[in-house]
N, C-alpha and C positions, 0 to 999 in steps of 0.2 A: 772650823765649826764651833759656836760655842752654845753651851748650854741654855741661856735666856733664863726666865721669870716663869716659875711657874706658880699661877696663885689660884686659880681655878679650873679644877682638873674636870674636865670634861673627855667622854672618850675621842674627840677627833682632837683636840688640843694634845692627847697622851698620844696620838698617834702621828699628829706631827714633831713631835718632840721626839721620838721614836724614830722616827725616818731624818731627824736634822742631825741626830748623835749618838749614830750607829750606821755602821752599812752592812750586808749580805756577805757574812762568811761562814766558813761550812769547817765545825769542831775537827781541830786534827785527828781525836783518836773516833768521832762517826763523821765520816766523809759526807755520806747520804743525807742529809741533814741539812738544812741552810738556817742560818738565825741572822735575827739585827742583832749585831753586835758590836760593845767598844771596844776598841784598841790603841795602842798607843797616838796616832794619828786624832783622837775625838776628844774634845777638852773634856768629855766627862769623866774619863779615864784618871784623870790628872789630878778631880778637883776632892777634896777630902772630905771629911763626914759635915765636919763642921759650917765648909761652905757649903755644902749642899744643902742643911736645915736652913742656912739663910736664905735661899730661892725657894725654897717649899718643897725638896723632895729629898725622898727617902734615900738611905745607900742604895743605889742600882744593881743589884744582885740580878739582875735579869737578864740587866746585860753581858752579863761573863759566862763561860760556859767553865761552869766546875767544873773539877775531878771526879768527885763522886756521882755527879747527873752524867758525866760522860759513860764513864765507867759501866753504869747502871743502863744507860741508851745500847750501850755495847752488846751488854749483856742479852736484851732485850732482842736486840734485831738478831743476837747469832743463837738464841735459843727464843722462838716466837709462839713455839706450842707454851711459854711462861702465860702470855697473855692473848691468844688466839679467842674468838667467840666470846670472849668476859669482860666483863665490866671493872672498868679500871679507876683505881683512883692514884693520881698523882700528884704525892704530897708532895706542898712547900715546892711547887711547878718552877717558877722563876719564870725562866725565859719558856717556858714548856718544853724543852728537849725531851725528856724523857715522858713524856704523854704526847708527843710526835713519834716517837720510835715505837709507839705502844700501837699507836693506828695504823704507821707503818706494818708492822709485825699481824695485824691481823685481830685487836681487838675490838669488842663489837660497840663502845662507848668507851668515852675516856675524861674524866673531868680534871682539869688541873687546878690546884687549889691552893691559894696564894692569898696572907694578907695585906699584901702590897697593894695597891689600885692600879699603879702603872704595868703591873702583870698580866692583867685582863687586855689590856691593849697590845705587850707585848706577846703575847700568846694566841691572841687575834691573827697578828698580821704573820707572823712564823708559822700557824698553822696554817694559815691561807698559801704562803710562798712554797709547804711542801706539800699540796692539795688533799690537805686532810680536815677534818673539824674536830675539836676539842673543847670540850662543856666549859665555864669557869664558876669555881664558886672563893666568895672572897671574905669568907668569912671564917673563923675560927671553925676547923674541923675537929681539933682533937677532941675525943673523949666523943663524937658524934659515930654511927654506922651505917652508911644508905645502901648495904648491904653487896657491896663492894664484892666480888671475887680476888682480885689482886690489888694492895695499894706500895706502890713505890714512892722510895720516899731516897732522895740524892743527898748525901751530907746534910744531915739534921742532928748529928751529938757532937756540935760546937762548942753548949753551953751545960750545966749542969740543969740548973732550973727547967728549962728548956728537955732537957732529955729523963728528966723526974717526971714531965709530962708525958712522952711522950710512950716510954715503957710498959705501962699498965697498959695505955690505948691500944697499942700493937700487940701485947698480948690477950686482950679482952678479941680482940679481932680475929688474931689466931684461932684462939679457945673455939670461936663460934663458926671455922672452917674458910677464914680470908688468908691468903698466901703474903706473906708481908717478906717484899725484897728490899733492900738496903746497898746503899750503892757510898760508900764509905772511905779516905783518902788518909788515915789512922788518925782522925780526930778522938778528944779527951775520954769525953763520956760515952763512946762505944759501947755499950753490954756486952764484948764478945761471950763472958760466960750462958747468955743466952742463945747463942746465933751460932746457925752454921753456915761454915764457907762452902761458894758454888765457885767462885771465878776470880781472878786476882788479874791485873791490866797495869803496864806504865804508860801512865798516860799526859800525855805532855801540856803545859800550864804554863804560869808566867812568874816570872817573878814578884811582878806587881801585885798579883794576887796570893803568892803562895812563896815557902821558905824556897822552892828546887824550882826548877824549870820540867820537871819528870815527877811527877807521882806516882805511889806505889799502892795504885786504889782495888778494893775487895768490895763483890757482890756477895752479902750475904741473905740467906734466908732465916726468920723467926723462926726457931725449933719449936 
């Protein structure tokens, strides 16, 4: 399979694209769960940042199933009174795993929210394969409030910059009675000094992605 040309993203164009360079597998550490996903087998897997700006798209973060969205999904389905009846936001969605395990579990809205554009489609067709629905919004959420009861957010303190944003946000949210879970695989800019731990998971990953083939990922909660 190879990745092709993409130069006008349209949602059925992202959704064939979607179905040509990926197939239906289900995250080793949530079974329950099915995603398009790449693997070594899809040349998107292969292809680096650099060739991918040459065809028009972004790095495919959608298509791999973190550590920390795993981790967080885990969390999710084996404690579901987290987000039962409430309205949920799932930051930085990706593939949506983790606002699929939130419908699964029993919450009553769930929006996954991604600046990606190929997200919207990836999130589409994953929610559809595990017969759920999930809102998208694809626009910069931080620093916004739609007045959320729980927002998850799966490996988001990569970068410094990036997590200087993102701190104030989570706690501006707390402050105002939103539950902020964190689903974390010991990346840089972690605040643990603000956060408590609910649940720790080895959760198995790739190399291609990541330094171990096992990560050693923590759900945390904003104190």
């Amino acid at each position: 399979m190879t990745t092709g040309s993409v130069t006008r993203l349209t949602p059925e164009s992202a959704e064939n694209f979607i179905r040509a360079n990926t197939a239906l597998m289900r995250p080793p550490h949530v079974p329950e769960i099915a995603l398009y996903l790449a693997d070594e087998a899809h040349d998107l897997w292969h292809r680096t940042e650099e060739q991918l700006a040459e065809i028009g798209l972004p790095p495919p973060f959608w298509a791999f199933a973190w550590a920390g969205g795993q981790g967080l999904a885990r969390y999710v389905l084996d404690h579901p009174e987290t987000v039962r009846g409430k309205r949920v936001l799932d930051f930085a969605s990706g593939s949506g795993l983790v606002a699929i395990a939130a419908m699964q579990a029993g919450a009553v809205a769930v929006v996954g929210a991604d600046i990606d554009p190929f997200c919207e489609a990836a999130i589409r067709l994953n929610a559809a394969v595990n017969d759920v629905t999930v809102g998208f919004a694809g626009s910069d959420v931080v620093g916004s409030d739609d007045g959320w009861d729980v927002v998850l957010a799966g490996d988001v303190f990569y970068e410094k910059p990036f997590a200087d944003r993102l701190v104030p946000w989570f706690e501006a949210l707390r402050a105002r009675g939103a539950e902020i879970l964190v689903g974390d695989p010991g990346r840089s800019y972690l605040p643990r000094e603000r956060l408590e731990k609910l649940a720790s998971y080895e959760v198995p990953v790739t190399r291609a992605l990541e330094d171990a083939e096992v990560k050693r990922t923590t759900v945390w909660r904003f104190a």
